[in-house]
C-alpha angles and dihedrals in degrees: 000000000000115000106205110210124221125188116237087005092169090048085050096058091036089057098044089044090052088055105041086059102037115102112265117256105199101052110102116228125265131240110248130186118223132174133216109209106212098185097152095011105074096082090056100045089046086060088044106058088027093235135066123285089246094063098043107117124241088260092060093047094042084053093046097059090045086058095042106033100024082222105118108219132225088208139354130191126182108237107203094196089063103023090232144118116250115206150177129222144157124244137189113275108226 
C-alpha cells in the first residue's frame, strides 16, 4: 500500500471544505414575487394617499411594501381579487 504524502494535508481539506460550503459569489441574484396582504389597512392608506388603492401609482406601492415589508421592490401592482400588493424583487441567489 503506497501513502502519498501532502504537505499541509489538514490545511488542504480545511480549505476545500470552507469553500465548498461558502455562498457562491458569481452567481447573479434571482427575480422573486412576493405579496403584501392589506386586509384592515386599505382605508388608511386610502386617506393617506387621498385617493383608492386601485388608482395609487407603482411608485406608491412600491413605497408601501418598502414601509411595510423593508424589502425594496423592482416592481408592485395592486391585485383587486386578493386586496394585496403583488411585487418583484430580487433576491440573493444561494
Amino acid at each position: 500500500m503506497a501513502v502519498w504524502l501532502i504537505p499541509n494535508e489538514d490545511e488542504y481539506w480545511e480549505h476545500v471544505r470552507e469553500s465548498l460550503e461558502a455562498p457562491r459569489k458569481n452567481e447573479e441574484p434571482y427575480l422573486e414575487e412576493g405579496t403584501l396582504f392589506l386586509d384592515d389597512e386599505i382605508e388608511e392608506l386610502e386617506k393617506k394617499y387621498g385617493c383608492s388603492i386601485e388608482e395609487l401609482y407603482e411608485g406608491d406601492l412600491e413605497e408601501i411594501v418598502l414601509e411595510k415589508e423593508g424589502i425594496v421592490p423592482e416592481s408592485a401592482r395592486y391585485d383587486p381579487q386578493f386586496d394585496c400588493i403583488v411585487y418583484k424583487y430580487y433576491e440573493e441567489a444561494c
